[in-house]
N, C-alpha and C positions, 0 to 999 in steps of 0.2 A: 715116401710121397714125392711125385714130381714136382710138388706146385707148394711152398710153405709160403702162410701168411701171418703178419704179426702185425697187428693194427691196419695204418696206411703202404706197410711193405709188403711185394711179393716177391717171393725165390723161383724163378722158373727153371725146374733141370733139365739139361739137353733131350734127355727122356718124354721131357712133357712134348716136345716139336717134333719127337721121330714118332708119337704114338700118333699124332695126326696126318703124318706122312702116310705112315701105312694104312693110319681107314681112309687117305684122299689114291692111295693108288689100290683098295678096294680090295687087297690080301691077306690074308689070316697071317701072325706074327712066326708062325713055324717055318710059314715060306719065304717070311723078309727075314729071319736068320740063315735060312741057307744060302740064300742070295746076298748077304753081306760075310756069310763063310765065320759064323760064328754057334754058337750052341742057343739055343731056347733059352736055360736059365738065363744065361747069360745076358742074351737082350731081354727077360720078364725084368728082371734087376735094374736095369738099365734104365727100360722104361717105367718102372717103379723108383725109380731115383735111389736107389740102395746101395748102387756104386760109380764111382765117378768115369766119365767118357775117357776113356784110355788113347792116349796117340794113335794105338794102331787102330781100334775102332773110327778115332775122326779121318783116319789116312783112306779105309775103307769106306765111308759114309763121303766121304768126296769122291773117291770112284766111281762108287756105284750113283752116285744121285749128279753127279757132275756138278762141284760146289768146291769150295777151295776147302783144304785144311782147315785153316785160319777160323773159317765161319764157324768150325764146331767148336775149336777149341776156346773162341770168343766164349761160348753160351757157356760153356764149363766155368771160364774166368769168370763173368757175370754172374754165374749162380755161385759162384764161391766168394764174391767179394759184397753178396748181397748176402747171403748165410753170416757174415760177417759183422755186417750193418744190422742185422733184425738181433743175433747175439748181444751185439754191444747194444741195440735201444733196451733189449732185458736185462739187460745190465743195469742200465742206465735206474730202468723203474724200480729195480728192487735193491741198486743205493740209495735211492730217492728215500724210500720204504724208509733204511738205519740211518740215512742220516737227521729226519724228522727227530731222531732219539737223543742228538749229539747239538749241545748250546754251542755253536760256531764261533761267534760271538766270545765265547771264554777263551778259544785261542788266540782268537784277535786280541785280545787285550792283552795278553802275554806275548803278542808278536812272534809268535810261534809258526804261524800263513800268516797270507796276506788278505786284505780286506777285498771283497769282493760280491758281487749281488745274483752270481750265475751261476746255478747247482750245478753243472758239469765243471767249473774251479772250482767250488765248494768239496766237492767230491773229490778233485783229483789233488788236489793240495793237503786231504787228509789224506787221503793214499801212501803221498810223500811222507807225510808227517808219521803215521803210524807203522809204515812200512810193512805194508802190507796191500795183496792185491787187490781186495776188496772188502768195504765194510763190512761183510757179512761174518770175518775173520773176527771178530770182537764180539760176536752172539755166539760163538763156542764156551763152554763151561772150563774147559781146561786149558784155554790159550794162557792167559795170565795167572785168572784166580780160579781158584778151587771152590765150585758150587756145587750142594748136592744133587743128582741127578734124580736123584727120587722127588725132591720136593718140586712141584710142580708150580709153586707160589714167587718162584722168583722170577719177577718180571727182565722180558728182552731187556726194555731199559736200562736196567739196574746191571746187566752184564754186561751191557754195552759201552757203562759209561765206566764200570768199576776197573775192565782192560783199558779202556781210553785215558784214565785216571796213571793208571802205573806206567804203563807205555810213555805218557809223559813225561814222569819223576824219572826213569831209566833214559831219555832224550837227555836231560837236561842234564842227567848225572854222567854219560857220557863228556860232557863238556868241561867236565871240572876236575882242573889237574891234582890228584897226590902222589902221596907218597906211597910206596907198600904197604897191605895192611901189615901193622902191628897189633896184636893183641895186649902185649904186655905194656905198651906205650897207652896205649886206647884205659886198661886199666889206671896206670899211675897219672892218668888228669880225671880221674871219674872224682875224686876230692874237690878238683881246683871246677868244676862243670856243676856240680852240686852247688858250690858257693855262687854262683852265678845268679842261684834264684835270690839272690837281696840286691841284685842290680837291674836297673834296667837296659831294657831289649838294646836302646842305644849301643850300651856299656857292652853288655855279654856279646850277643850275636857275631859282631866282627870275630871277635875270639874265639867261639864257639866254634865258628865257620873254619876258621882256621886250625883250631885244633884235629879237628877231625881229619882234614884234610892231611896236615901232617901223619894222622894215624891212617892212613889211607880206606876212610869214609865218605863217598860226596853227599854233605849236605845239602836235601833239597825241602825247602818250605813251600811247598806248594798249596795255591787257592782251590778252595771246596771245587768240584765241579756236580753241576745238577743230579740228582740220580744215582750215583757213585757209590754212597755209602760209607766210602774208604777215609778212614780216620789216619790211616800210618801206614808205611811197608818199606821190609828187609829185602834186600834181593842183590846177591854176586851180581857183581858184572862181571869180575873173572877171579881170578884164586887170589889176587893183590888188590881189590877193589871192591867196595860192595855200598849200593844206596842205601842211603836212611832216608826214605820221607815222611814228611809231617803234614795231614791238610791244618789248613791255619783258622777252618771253619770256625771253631770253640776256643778262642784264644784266651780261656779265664789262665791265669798262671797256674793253676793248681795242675789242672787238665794238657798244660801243654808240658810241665816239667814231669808229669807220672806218663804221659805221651813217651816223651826222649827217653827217658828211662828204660823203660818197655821196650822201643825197640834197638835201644842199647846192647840190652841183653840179649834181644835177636842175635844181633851183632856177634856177640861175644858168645853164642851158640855156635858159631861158623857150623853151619848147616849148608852150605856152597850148593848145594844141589833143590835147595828148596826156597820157597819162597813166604816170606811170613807177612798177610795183611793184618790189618787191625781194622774190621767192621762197627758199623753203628749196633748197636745193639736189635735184637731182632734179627737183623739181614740175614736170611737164609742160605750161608756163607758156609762150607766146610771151613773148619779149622785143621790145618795137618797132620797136627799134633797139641792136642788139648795138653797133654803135660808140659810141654813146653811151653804153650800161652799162660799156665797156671805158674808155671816156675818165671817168667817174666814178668808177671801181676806182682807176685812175692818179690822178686827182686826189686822192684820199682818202689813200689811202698814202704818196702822194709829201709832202704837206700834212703829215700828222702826224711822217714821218720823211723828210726830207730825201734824194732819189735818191742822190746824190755820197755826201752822210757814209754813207748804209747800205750802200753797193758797198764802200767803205772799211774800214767794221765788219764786213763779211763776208769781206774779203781779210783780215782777222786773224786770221780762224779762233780767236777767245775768246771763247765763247760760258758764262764762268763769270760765275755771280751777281756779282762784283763788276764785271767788264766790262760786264754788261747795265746794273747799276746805274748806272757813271760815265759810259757811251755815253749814258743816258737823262738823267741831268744837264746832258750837254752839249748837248742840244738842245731840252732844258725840256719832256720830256712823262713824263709816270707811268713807271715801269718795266716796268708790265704790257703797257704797249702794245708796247712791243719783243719783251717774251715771245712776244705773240700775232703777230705780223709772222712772228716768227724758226719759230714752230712753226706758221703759216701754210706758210711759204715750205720748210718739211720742214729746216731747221738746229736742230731741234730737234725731242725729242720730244714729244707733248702732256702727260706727266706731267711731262717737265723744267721746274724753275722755276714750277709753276704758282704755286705758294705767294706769287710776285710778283704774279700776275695779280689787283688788285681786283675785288667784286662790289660790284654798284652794286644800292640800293631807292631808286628815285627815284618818290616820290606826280605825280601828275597834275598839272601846271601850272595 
């Protein structure tokens, strides 16, 4: 087409000016090809805007019609730098479109961008931030996370924000200096990290933070974001470095030390090539490996509450507050986390006992 229009823009190609040249000098197009010394396709294309005004055409179009150079090669620049302009307003309206999907506002609070009222910075500050050329790179399935392709019930949103989400935690984990990972280092503080759940967040977290870090881990505790889903995730940054994130959404203690656990174990999978989230339940999420998330479930539970003693605690059938209490004593973890097990695994009701369960406000490491 000689002529594109995209709302209030118009693209006029050199083509659209010569077709009215030749119906104002009243010749069929066969004969204004040979009198510019060119082939018929050639100028049909031309003047269908299908290829661009060549030097030597504009060098000939100022001969023959007694016009400078200049003048064609103007129209060519002006349709090229307007093709340009209508590009980016499409642009423009279908980041409009993802970013409608993305609480802006969440990064502003974490100082991530900068505060601003004008969707072209809005836009191009997540650009920066996600590193990537356009929003529309976070509604792919397999950019970040793993969704199935067949189900059809997973909302853009929820893609949108679940790459937005990890994208983050690997920003942030970039920043945080360790040491190499070690595994065998990583293993001998999983004792002294387990005893952490009878202190609190105060107390642990600095350490926590630190520990990892020396194990070359970056801890990152990052805030819900809308939409997301994402409860945790594993993920290399390189063969000496790998994130552990936690959203801090469901901060009961029960829930956030069976969290770390889980993806502890990620961890200590060193799977370098993959990536492990941890979905809300429901979310129509590939997992990459279901054995693996089951062997991380078992790690976790087994870890905080001993298989043997809890088969034991449940053949008692005493599930009163003092029982929870002195079970929890005897194998040195919070009371709440027995709570959550016990009303986990349906020996319990969720209103039962909660009053044991702590609620954790742990700041950012």
């Amino acid at each position: 087409m000689s002529k594109i229009e995209y709302e209030e823009l118009i693209a006029f190609h050199p083509g659209y000016y010569l077709r009215e040249i030749i119906e104002d000098m009243g010749i069929t197009q066969s004969e204004f090809a040979k009198r510019l010394d060119t082939t018929d396709k050639t100028l049909s294309k031309l003047l269908n805007g299908e290829i661009p005004l060549s030097n030597d055409i504009a060098q000939k179009l100022a001969q023959m019609l007694g016009t400078s150079v200049k003048v064609w090669l103007n129209l060519q620049n002006a349709y090229n730098e307007k093709l340009v302009e209508i590009e980016q307003r499409k642009k423009l309206d279908q980041e409009k479109h993802y970013l409608k999907f993305i609480d802006y506002n969440y990064f502003c609070c974490l100082k991530l961008v900068k505060e601003t009222k004008k969707v072209e910075e809005k836009i191009s500050e997540l650009h920066k931030f996600f590193k990537v050329s356009s929003l529309s790179v976070l509604t792919k399935k397999d950019f970040l996370v793993a969704c199935r392709t067949a189900v059809s019930d997973v909302a853009e949103k929820n893609i949108v924000n679940s790459n937005a989400w990890i994208q983050t935690a690997m920003n942030m984990a970039e920043k945080i200096n360790c040491y190499p990972f070690n595994s065998k280092k990583l293993k001998g503080y999983l004792p002294e990290i387990r005893g952490m759940t009878l202190q609190d967040p105060q107390v642990f977290c600095p350490r926590l933070c630190e520990i990892f870090k020396e194990c070359g881990v970056a801890f990152v505790l990052l805030p819900h974001l809308k939409n997301s889903g994402v409860n945790g995730a594993v993920k290399w940054i390189s063969s000496e470095k790998v994130l552990l994130a936690i959203n801090n959404r469901r901060m009961d203690a029960d829930v956030f030390w069976f969290s770390l656990f889980h993806e502890i174990k990620h961890v200590l999978q060193q799977r370098l090539k993959e990536t492990f989230i941890s979905f809300d339940k429901g979310e129509n999420f590939d997992r990459l490996d279901v054995g693996l998330e089951q062997e991380a479930d078992t790690f976790s539970g087994d870890y905080l509450i001993p298989g043997d003693q809890y088969s034991s605690f449940i053949e008692s059938g005493n599930f009163s507050e003092g029982s929870v209490k002195q079970f929890a004593l005897e194998i040195g973890v919070q009371p709440g986390i027995v709570v959550g097990r016990l009303q986990h695994d349906r020996f319990l009701e969720f209103n039962r006992l909660a009053h044991l369960k702590e609620r954790y406000k742990i700041e950012l490491c």
